[in-house]
C-alpha positions as YAML, in Angstrom:
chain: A
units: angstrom
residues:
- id: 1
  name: UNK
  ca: [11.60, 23.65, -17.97]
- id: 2
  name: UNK
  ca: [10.56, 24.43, -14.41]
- id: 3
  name: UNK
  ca: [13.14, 23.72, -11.34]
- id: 4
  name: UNK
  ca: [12.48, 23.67, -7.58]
- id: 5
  name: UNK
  ca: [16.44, 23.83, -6.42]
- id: 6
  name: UNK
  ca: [15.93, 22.84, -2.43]
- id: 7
  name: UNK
  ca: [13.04, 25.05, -1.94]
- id: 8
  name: UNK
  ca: [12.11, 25.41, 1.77]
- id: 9
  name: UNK
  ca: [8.81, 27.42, 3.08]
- id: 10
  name: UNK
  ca: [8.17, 28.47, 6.61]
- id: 11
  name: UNK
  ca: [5.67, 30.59, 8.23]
- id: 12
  name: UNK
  ca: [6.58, 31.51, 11.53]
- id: 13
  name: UNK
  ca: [7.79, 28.44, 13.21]
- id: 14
  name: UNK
  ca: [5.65, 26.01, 10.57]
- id: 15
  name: UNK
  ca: [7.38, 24.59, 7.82]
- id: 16
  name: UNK
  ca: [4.92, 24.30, 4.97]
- id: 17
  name: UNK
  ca: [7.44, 23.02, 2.16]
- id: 18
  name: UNK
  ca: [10.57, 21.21, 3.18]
- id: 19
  name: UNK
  ca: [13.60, 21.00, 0.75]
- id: 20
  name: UNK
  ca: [11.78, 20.00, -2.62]
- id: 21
  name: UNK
  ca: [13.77, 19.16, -5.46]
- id: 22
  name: UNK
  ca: [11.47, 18.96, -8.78]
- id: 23
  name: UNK
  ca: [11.93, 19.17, -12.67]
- id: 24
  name: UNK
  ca: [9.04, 19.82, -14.87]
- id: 25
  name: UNK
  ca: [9.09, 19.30, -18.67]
- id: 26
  name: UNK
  ca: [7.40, 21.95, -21.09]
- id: 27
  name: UNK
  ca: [4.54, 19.35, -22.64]
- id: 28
  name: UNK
  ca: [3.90, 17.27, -19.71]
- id: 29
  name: UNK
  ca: [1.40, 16.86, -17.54]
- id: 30
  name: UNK
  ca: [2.08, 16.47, -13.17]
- id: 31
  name: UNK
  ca: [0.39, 15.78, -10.62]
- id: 32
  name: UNK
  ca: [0.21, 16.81, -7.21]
- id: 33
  name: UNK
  ca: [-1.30, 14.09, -4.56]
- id: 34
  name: UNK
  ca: [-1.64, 14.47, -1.53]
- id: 35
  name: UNK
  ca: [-4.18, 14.74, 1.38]
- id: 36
  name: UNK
  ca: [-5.64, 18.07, 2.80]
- id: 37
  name: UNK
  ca: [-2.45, 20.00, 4.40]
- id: 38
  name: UNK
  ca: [0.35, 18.61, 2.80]
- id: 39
  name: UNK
  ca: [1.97, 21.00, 0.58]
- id: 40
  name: UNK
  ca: [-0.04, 21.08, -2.41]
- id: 41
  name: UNK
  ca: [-1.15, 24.56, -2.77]
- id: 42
  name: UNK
  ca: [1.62, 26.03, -0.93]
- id: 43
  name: UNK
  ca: [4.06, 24.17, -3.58]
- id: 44
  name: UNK
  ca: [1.83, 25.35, -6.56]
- id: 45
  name: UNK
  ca: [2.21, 29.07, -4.82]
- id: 46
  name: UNK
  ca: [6.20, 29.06, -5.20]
- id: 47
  name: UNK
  ca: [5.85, 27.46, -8.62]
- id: 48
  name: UNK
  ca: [3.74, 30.57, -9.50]
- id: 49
  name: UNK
  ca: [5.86, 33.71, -7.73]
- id: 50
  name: UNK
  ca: [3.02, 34.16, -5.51]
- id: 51
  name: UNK
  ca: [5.10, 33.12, -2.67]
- id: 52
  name: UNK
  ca: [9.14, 33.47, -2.29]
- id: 53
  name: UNK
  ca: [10.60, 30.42, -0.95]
- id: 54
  name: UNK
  ca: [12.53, 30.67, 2.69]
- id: 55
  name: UNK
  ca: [15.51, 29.01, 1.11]
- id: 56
  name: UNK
  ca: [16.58, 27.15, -2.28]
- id: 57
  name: UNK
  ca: [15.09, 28.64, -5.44]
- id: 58
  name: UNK
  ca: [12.70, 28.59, -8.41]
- id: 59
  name: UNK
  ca: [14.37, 28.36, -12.16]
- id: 60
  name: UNK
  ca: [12.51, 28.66, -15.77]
- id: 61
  name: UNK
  ca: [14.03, 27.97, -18.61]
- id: 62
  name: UNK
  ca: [17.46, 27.91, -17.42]
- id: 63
  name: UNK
  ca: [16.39, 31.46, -15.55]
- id: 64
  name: UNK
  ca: [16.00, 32.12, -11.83]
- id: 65
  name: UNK
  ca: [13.09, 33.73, -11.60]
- id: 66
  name: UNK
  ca: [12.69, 33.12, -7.36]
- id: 67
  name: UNK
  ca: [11.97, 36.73, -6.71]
- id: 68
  name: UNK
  ca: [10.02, 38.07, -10.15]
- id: 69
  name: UNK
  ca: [6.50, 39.01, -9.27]
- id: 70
  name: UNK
  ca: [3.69, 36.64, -10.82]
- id: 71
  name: UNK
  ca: [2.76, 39.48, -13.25]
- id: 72
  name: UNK
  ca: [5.80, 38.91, -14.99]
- id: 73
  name: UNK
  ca: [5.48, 35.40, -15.02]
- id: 74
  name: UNK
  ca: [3.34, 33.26, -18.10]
- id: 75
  name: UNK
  ca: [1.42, 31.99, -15.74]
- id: 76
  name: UNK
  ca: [-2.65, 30.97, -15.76]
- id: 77
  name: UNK
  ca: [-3.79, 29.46, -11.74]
- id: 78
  name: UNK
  ca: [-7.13, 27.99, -11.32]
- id: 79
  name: UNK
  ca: [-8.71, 26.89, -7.86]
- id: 80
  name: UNK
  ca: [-11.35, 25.01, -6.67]
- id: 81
  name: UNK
  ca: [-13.25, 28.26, -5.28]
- id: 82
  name: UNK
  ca: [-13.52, 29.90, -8.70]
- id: 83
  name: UNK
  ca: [-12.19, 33.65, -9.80]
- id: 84
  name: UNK
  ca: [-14.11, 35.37, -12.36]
- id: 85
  name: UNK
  ca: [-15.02, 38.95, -12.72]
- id: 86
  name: UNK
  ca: [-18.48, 39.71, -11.43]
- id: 87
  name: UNK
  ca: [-19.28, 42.70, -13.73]
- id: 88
  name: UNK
  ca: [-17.79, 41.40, -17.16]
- id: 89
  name: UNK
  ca: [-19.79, 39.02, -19.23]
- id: 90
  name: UNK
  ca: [-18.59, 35.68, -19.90]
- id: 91
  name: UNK
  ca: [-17.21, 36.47, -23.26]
- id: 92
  name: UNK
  ca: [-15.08, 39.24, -21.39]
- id: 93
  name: UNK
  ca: [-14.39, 37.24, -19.07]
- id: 94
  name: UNK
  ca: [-12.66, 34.34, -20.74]
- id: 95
  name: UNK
  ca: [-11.04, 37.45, -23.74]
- id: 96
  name: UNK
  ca: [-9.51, 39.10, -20.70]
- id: 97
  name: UNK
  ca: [-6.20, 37.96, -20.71]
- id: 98
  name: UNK
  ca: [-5.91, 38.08, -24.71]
- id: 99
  name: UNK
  ca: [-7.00, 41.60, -24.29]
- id: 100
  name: UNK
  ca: [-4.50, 42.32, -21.72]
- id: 101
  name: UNK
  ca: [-1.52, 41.14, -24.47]
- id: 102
  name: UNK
  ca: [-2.91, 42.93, -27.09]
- id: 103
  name: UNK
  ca: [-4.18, 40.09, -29.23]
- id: 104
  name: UNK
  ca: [-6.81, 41.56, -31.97]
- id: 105
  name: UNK
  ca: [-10.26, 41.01, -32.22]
- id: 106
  name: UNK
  ca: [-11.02, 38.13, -34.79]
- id: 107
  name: UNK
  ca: [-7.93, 36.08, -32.53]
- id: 108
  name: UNK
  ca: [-10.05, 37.06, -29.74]
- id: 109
  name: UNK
  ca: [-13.35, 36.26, -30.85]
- id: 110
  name: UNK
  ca: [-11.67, 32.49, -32.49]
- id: 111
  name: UNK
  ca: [-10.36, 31.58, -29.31]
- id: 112
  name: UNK
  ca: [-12.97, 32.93, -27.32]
- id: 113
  name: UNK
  ca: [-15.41, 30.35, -29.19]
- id: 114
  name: UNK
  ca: [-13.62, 27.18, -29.55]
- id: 115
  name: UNK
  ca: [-12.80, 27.51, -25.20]
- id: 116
  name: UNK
  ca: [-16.18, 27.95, -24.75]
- id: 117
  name: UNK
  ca: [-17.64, 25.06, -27.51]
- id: 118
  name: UNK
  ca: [-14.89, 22.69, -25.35]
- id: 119
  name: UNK
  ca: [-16.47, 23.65, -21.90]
- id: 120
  name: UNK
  ca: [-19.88, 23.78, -23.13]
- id: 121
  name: UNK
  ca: [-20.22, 27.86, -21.97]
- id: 122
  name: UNK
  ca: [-21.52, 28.58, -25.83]
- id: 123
  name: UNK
  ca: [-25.15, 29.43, -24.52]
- id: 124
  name: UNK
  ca: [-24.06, 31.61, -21.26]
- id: 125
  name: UNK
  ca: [-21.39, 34.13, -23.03]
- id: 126
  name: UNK
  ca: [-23.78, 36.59, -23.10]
- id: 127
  name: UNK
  ca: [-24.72, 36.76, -18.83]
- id: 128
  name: UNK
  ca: [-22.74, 37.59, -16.21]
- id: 129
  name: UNK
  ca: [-21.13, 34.78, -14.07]
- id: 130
  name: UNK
  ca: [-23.05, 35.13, -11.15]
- id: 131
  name: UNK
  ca: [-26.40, 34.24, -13.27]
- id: 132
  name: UNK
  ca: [-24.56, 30.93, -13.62]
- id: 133
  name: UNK
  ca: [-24.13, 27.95, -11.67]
- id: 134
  name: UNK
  ca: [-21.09, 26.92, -9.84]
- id: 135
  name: UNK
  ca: [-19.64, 24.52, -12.02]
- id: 136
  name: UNK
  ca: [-20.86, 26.76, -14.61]
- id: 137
  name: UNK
  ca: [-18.69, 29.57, -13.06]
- id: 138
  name: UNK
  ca: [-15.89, 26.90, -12.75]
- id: 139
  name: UNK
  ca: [-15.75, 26.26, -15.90]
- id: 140
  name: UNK
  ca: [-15.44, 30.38, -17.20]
- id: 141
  name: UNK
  ca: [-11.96, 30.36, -14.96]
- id: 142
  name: UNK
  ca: [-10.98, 27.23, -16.80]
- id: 143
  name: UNK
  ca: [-11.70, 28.71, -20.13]
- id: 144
  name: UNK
  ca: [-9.88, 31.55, -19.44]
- id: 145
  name: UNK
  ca: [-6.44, 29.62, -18.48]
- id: 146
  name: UNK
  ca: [-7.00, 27.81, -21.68]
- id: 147
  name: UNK
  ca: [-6.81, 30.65, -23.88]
- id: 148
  name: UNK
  ca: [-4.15, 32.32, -21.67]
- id: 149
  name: UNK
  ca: [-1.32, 30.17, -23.34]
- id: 150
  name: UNK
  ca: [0.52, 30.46, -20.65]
- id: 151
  name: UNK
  ca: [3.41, 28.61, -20.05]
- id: 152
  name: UNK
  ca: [2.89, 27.13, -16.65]
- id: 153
  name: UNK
  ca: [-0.95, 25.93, -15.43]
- id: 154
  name: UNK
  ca: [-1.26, 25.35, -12.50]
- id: 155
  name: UNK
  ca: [-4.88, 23.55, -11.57]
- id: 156
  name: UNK
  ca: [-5.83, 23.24, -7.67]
- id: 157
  name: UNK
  ca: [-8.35, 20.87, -7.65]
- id: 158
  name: UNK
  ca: [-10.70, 22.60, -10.28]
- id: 159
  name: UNK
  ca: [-12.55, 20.13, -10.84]
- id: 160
  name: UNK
  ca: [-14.26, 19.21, -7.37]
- id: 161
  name: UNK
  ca: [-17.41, 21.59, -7.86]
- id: 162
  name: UNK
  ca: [-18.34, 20.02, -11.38]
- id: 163
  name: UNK
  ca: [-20.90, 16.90, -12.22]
- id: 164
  name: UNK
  ca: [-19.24, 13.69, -12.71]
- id: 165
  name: UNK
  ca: [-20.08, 13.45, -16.21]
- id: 166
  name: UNK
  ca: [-18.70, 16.81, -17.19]
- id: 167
  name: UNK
  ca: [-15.06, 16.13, -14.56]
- id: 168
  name: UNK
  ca: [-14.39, 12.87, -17.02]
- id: 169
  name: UNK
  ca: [-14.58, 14.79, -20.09]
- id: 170
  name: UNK
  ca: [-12.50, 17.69, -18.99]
- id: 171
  name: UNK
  ca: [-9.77, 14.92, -17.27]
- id: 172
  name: UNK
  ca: [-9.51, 13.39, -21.03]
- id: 173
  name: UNK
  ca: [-9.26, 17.19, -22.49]
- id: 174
  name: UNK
  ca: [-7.63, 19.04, -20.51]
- id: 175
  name: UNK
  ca: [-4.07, 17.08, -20.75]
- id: 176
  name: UNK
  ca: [-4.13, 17.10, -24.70]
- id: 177
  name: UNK
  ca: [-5.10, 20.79, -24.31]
- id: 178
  name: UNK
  ca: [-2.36, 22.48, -22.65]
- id: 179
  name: UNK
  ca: [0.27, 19.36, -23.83]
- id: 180
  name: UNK
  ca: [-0.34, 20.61, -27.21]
- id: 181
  name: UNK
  ca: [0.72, 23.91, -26.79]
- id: 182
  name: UNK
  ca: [4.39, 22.70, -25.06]
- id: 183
  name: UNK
  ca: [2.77, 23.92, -21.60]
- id: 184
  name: UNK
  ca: [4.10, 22.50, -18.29]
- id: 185
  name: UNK
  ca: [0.58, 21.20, -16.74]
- id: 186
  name: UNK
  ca: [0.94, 21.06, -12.72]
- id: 187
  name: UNK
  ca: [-3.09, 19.48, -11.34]
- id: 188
  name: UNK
  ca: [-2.91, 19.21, -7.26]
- id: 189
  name: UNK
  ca: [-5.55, 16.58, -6.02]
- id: 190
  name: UNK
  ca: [-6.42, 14.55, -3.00]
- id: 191
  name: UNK
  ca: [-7.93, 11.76, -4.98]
- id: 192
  name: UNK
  ca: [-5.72, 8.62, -6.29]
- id: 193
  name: UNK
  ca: [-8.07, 7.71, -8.87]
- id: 194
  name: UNK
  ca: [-7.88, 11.14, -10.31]
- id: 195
  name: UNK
  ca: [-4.07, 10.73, -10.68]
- id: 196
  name: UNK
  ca: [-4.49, 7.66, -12.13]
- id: 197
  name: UNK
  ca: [-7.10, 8.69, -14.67]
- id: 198
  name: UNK
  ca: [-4.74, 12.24, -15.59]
- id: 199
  name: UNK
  ca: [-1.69, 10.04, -16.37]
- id: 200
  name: UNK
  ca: [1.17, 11.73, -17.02]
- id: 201
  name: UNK
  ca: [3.52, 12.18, -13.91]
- id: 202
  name: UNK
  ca: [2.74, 11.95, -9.99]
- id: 203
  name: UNK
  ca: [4.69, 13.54, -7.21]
- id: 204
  name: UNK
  ca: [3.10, 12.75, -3.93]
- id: 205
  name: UNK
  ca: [3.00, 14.60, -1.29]
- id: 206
  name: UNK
  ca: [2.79, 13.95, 2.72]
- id: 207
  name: UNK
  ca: [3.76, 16.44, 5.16]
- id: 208
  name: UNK
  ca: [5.14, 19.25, 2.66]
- id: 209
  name: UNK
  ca: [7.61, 17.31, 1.22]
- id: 210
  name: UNK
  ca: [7.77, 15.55, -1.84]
- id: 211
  name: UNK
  ca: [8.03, 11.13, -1.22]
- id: 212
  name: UNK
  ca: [8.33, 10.31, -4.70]
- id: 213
  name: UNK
  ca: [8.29, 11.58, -8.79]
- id: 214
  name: UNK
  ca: [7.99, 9.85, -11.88]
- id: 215
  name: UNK
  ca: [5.21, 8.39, -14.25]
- id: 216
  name: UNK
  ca: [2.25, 8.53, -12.95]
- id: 217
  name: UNK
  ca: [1.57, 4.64, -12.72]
- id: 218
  name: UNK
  ca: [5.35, 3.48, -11.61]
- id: 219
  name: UNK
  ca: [4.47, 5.43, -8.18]
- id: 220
  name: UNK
  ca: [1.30, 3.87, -7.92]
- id: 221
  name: UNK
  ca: [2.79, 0.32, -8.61]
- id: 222
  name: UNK
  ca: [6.24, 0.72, -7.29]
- id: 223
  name: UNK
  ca: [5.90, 3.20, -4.00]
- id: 224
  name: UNK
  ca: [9.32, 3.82, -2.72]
- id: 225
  name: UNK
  ca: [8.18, 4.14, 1.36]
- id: 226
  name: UNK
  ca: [4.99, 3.03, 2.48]
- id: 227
  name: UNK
  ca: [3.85, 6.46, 3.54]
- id: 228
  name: UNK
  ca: [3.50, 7.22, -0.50]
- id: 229
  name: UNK
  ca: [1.84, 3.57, -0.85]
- id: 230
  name: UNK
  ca: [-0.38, 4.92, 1.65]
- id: 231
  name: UNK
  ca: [-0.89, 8.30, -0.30]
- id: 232
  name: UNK
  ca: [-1.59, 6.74, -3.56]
- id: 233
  name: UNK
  ca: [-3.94, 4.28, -2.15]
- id: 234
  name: UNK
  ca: [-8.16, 4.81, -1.55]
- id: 235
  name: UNK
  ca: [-9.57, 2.91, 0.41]
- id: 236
  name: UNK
  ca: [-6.58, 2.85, 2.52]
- id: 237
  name: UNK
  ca: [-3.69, 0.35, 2.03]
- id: 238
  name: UNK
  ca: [-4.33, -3.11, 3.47]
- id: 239
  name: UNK
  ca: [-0.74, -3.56, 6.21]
- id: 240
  name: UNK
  ca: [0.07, -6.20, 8.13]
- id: 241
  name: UNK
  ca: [3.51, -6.59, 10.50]
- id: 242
  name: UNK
  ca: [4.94, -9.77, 10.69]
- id: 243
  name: UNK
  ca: [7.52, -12.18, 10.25]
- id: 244
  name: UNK
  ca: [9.86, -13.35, 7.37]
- id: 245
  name: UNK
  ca: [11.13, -17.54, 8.12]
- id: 246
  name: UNK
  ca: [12.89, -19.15, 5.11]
- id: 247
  name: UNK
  ca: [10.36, -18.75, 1.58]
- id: 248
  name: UNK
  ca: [7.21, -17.54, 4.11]
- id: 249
  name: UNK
  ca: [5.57, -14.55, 6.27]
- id: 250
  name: UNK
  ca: [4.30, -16.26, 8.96]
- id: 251
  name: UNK
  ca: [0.43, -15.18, 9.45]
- id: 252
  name: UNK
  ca: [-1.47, -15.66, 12.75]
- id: 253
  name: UNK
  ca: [-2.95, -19.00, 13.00]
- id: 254
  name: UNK
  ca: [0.41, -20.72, 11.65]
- id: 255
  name: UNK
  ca: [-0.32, -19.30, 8.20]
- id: 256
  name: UNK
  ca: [1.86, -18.88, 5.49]
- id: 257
  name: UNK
  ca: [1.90, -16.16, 2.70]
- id: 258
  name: UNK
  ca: [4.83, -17.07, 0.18]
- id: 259
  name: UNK
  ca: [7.34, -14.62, -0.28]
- id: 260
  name: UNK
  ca: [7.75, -13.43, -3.79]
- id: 261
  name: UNK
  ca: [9.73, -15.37, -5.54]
- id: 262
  name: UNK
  ca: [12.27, -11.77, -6.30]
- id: 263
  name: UNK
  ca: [12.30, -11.43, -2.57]
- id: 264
  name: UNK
  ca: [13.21, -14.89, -1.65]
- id: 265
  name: UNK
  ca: [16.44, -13.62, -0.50]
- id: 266
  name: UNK
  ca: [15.65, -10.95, 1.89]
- id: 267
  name: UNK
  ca: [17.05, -11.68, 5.53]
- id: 268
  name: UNK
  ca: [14.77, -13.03, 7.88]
- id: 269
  name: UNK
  ca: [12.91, -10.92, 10.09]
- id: 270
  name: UNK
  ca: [9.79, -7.99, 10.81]
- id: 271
  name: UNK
  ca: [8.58, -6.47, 7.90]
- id: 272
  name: UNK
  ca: [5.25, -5.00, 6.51]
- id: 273
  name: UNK
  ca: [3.57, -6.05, 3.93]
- id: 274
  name: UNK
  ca: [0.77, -3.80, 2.15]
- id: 275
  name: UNK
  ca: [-2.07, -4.70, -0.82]
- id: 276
  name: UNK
  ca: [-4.62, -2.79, -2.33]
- id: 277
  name: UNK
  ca: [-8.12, -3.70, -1.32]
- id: 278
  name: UNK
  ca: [-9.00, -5.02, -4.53]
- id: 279
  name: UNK
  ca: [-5.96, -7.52, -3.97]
- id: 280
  name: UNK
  ca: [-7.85, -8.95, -1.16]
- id: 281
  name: UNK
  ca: [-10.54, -10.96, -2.51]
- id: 282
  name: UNK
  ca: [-13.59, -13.68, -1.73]
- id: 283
  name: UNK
  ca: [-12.99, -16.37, -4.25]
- id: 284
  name: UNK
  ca: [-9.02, -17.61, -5.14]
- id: 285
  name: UNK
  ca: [-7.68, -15.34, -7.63]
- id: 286
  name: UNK
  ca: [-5.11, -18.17, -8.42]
- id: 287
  name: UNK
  ca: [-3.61, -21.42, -7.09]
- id: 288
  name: UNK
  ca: [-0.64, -19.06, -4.93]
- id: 289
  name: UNK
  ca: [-3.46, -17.36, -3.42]
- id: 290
  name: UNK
  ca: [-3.60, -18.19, 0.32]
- id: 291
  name: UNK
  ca: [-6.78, -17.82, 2.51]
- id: 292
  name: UNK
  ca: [-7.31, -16.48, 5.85]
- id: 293
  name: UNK
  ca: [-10.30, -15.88, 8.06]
- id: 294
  name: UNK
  ca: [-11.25, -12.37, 8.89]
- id: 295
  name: UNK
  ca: [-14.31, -11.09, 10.82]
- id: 296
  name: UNK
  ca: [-16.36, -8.29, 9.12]
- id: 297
  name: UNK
  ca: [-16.96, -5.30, 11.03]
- id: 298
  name: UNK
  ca: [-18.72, -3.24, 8.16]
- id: 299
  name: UNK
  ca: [-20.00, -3.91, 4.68]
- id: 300
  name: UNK
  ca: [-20.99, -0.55, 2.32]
- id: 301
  name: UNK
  ca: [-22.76, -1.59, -0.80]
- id: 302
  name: UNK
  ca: [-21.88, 1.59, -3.32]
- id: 303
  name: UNK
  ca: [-24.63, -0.24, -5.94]
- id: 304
  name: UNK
  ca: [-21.53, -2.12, -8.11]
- id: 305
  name: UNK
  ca: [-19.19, -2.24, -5.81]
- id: 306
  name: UNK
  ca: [-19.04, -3.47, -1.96]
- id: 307
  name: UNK
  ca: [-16.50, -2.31, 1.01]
- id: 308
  name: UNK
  ca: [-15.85, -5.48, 3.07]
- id: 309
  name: UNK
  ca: [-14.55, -3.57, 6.13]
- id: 310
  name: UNK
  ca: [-12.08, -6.57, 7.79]
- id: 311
  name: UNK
  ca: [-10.92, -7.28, 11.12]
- id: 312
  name: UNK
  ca: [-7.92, -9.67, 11.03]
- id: 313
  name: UNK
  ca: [-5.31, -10.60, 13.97]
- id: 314
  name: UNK
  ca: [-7.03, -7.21, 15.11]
- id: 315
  name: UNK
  ca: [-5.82, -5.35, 12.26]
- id: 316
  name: UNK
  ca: [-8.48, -3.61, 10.20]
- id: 317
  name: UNK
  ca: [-8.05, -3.64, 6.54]
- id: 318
  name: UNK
  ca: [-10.71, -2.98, 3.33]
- id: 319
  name: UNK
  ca: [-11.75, -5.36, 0.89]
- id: 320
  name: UNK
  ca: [-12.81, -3.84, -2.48]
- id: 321
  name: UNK
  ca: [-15.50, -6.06, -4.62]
- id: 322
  name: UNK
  ca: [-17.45, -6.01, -7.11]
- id: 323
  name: UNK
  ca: [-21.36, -6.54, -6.83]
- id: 324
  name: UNK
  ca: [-23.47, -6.76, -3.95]
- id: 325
  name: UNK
  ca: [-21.95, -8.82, -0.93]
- id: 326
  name: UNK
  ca: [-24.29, -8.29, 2.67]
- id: 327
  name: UNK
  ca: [-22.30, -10.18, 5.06]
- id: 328
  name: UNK
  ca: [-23.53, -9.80, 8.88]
- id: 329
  name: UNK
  ca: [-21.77, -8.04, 11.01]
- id: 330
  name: UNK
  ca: [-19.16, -10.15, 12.99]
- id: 331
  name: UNK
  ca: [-19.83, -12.59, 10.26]
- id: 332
  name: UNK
  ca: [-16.79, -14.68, 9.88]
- id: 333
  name: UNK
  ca: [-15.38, -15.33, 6.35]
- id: 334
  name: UNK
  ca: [-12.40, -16.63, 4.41]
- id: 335
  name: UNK
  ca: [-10.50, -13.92, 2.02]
- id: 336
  name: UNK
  ca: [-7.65, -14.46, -0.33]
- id: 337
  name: UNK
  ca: [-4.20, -12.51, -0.22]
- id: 338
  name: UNK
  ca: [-2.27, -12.74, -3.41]
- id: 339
  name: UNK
  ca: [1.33, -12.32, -3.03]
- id: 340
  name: UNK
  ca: [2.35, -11.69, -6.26]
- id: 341
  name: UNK
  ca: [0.59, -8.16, -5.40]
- id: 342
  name: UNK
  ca: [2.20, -7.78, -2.15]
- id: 343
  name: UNK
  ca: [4.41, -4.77, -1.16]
- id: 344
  name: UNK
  ca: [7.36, -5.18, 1.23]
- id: 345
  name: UNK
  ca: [8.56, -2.78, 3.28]
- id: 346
  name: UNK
  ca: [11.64, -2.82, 6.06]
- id: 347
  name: UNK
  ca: [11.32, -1.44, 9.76]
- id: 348
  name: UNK
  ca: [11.71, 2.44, 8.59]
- id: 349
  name: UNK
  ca: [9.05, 1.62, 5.90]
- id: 350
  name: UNK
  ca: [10.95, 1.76, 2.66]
- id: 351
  name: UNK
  ca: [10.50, -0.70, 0.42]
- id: 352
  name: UNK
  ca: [12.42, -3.92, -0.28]
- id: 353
  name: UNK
  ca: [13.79, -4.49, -3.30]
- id: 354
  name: UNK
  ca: [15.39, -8.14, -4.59]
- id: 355
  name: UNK
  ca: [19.00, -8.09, -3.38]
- id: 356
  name: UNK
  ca: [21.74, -7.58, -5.68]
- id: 357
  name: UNK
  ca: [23.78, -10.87, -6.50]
- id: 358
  name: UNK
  ca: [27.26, -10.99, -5.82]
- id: 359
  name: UNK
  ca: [29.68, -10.33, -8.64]
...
């Protein structure tokens, strides 16, 4: 078990982490999201000993291991800028680490092979890595931290320089990999979807400290604040300020949106309300749907899939569709919000849950 006890970072007057609690389970996989600049790296950096925090500590295993160098530490790290040695061949690269504890050769040689047959590297263990492409490249580091059996992997963003195709197989692999061996599996990534396709457990991230921890799709359904709705939302979470009055938010034009039905009993006044852009939609979802007119400002047709870029009471928000929809520019049109996917949130932007009833 890994634990972050109240660990603080700062560089000179900058405070890169600030006070993260965290507990990571041997066998599970985590996630890191956040944008560019938030604490990802620098969080994965303390995790590893290749940083000592300001304040708080590090623990493994019950051990506090804040100021033990990273060479003592079971550790395997893999970035998005690959780190593979120029002069060994493949093979030697991804053996290093077994040959470094000793392992002996037919151990060596198995486990050389079946990394390789998983990352598709079985015709290139002969040549050097700089004869190979960059995802090619990226993929030698990754075998190497497989056969490491290391206790901690830590993944930032390795998968960014590979094809598409060859990023989904290694998302579906690379969990049952290292959870199979009891290792604690930390991946840092800017991308939502990626979180959502790894599984496991999310902490997101916003201005190096950590909003909110748990499984993976809880945060993404249940955000406790709206800055990690906003996090774990791309396109950007559709908000809108206005008022609560009795059962309704009170739209411009004199529109309604029902409050959800959980909510009912909220006290009256400002809130924001958030929805994903595919909760925004051009024919009624169902008969609680409630339509509003919204002027488009830009449409981007991805081939399957159309942006509906929205201006609405001079808000801007996204739709997310499927298919092709060309709508004119300033073109006018009516969209459905569907509050049983809305997301409350009070003044200071944490969310609203149904009040407690009174004993």
């Amino acid at each position: 078990m890994l634990e972050l006890r109240n660990v603080t970072k700062t560089v000179g007057a900058v405070e890169h982490i600030r006070d993260v609690s965290l507990t990571l389970q041997h066998g599970s996989l985590n996630v890191l999201l956040g944008p560019t600049l938030s604490g990802k790296t620098s969080l994965m950096r303390l995790m590893a000993g290749l940083d000592v925090p300001t304040s708080g500590s590090v623990w493994f295993d019950g051990h506090d291991v804040t100021g033990m160098p990273v060479q003592k530490r079971k550790i395997a790290m893999v970035y998005q800028q690959f780190i593979n040695y120029p002069a060994m061949s493949v093979y030697e690269n991804i053996a290093s680490p077994l040959r470094v504890a000793g392992a002996e050769q037919g151990k060596i040689d198995s486990q050389v092979r079946e990394a390789a047959a998983l990352l598709k590297l079985t015709p290139y263990l002969d040549r050097t890595p700089l004869s190979l492409s960059g995802g090619q490249q990226q993929r030698t580091a990754l075998a190497r931290a497989i056969v490491k059996n290391a206790s901690l992997v830590l993944l930032d963003e390795p998968l960014a320089n590979l094809d598409y195709k060859l990023r989904e197989e290694l998302r579906a692999e690379l969990p049952r990999i290292f959870a199979a061996a009891g290792t604690i599996f930390v991946y840092a990534t800017t991308e939502p979807h990626e979180a959502l396709l790894l599984g496991g457990n999310t902490a997101t991230l916003s201005e190096g400290r950590i909003t909110q921890f748990g499984p993976t799709i809880d945060v993404f359904r249940k955000p406790v604040d709206l800055v990690t709705a906003r996090t774990f939302a791309d396109p950007p979470l559709n908000t809108i300020v206005l008022a609560k009055k009795g059962a309704d938010f009170l739209l411009e034009g004199g529109v309604k949106l029902p409050v959800p039905s959980e909510l009912v009993g909220i006290a009256d006044g400002n809130y924001t309300i958030g929805f994903q852009p595919h909760h925004l939609s051009l024919e009624r979802p169902n008969a609680s749907a409630v339509p509003v007119r919204a002027k488009v400002t830009i449409t981007e047709i991805t081939g399957s899939e159309s942006f509906i870029h929205l201006d609405f009471a001079d808000v801007r928000w996204v739709m997310l569709t499927h298919g092709i929809r060309d709508f004119e520019t300033d073109e006018v049109v009516e969209v459905f919000i569907d509050p049983r996917h809305i997301i409350v949130f009070d003044e200071h932007g944490r969310a609203v849950t149904a009040p407690k009833l009174a004993a």
